[in-house]
N, C-alpha and C positions, 0 to 999 in steps of 0.2 A: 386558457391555453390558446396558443396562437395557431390556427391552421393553415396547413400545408398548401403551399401553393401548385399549380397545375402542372410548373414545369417541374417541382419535387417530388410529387407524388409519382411522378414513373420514372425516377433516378433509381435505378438500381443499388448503387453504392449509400445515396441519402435514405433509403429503406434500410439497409444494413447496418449504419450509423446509427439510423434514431433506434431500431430495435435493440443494440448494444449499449445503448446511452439511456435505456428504459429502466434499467434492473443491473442489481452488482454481481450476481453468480450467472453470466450466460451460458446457452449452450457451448461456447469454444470453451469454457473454463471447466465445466461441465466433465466434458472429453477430456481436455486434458489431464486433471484430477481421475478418471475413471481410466485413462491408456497407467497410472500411476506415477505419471508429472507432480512438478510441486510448483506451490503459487507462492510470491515474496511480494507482499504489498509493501509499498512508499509512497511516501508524501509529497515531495515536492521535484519539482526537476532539475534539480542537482544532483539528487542520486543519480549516478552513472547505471542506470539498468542494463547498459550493454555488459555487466558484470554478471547478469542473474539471467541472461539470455546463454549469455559462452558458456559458464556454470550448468546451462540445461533445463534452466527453469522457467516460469512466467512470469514475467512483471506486471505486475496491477497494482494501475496507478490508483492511489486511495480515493474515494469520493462520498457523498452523502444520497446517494441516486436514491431515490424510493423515501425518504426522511421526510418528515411531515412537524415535527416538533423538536424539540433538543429537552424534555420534561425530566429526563433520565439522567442525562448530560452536566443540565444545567445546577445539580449537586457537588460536581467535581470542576466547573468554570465559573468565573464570574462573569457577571451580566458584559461585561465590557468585553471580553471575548468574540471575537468573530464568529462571526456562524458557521463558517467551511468546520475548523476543528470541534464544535462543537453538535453539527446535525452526525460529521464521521465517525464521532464519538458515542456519540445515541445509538447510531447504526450497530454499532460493535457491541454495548449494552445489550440488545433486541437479539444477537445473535449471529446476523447477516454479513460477517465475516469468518465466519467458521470454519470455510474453504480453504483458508489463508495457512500456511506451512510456517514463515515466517513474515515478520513485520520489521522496517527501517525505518526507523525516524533520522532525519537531519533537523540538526539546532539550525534552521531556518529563521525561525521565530520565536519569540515566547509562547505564541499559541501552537504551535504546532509539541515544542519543546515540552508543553503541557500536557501534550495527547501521551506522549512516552511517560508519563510519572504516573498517570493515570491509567494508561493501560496496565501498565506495572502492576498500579494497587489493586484493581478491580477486576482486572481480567485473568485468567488462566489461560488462553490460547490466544493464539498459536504459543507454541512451545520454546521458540526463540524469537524477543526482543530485541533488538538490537537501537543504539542509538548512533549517530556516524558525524561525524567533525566534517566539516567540510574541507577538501582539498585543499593544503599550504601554499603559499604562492612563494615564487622564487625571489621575490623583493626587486624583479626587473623593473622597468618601466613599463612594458608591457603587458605585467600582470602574469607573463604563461605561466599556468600550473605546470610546477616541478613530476616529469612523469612517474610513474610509480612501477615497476614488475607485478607487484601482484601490490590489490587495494587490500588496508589492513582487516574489513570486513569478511571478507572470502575466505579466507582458514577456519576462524567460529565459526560463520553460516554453514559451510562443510559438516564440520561437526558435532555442532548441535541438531544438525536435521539428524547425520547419523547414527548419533546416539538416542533421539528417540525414534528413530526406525527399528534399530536393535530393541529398546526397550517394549516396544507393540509385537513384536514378535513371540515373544517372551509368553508363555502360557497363564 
């Protein structure tokens, strides 16, 4: 591990950074989850998280923080597989997303693409998967995505959170 140099060590904010970049459930998530907030993890930064922010919620972006092996993983990837989807993959195996309300995958990648088929088969939680296409482009020259009113995500995500709100209620 590489140590902190002298002018880092008394950064206030590079203190706050590295303790949040320690470990995947922080105290802010902590709180948040406990004031009775919801977490939406995603994977890649294409997802528009300013959707899950307006919506009300947290975005947390996926990671492998704390992952030391892929042993678990590496039954549902092949060896050729990157490591990012498969140490995040392990992590969710172990347990240490459980925090999580909903999950977004974007067809990003084939590996990433892989982590949605597999969570699908293996996991039970969070309770909505969702998988998301990436933005259409208007066919200009310049690429601009064609704007959208509402992204085709955010009515399910709605919904399936509140249908198993309602169903935990339930005696």
């Amino acid at each position: 591990m590489v140590e902190d140099s002298e002018a880092l060590r008394g950064c206030a904010a590079y203190a706050t950074m590295k303790r949040v970049a320690a470990s995947l459930e922080t105290p802010e998530v902590e709180d948040w989850k406990a004031d009775g907030n919801r977490v939406v993890g995603y994977f890649c930064s294409t997802v528009p998280e300013e959707l899950f922010t307006a919506a009300g919620m947290m975005a947390f972006r996926m990671r492998g923080t704390g992952s030391t092996s892929t042993e678990y993983a590496d039954a549902n990837f092949t060896p050729i597989n990157c490591s990012f989807p498969r140490h995040c993959f392990n992590e969710a195996l172990e347990g240490n997303f459980e925090f999580l309300d909903a999950l977004i995958v974007i067809n990003s990648c084939d590996h990433i693409r892989r982590i949605y088929d597999n969570w699908l088969k293996e996991l039970d939680e969070p309770d909505f998967v969702h998988i998301m296409a990436p933005a259409p482009k208007d066919g200009a020259a310049t690429g601009r995505v064609v704007p959208r009113r509402h992204h085709p995500v955010e009515g399910p995500l709605r919904g399936a959170l509140r249908h198993r709100d309602q169903r935990r209620r339930r005696p």
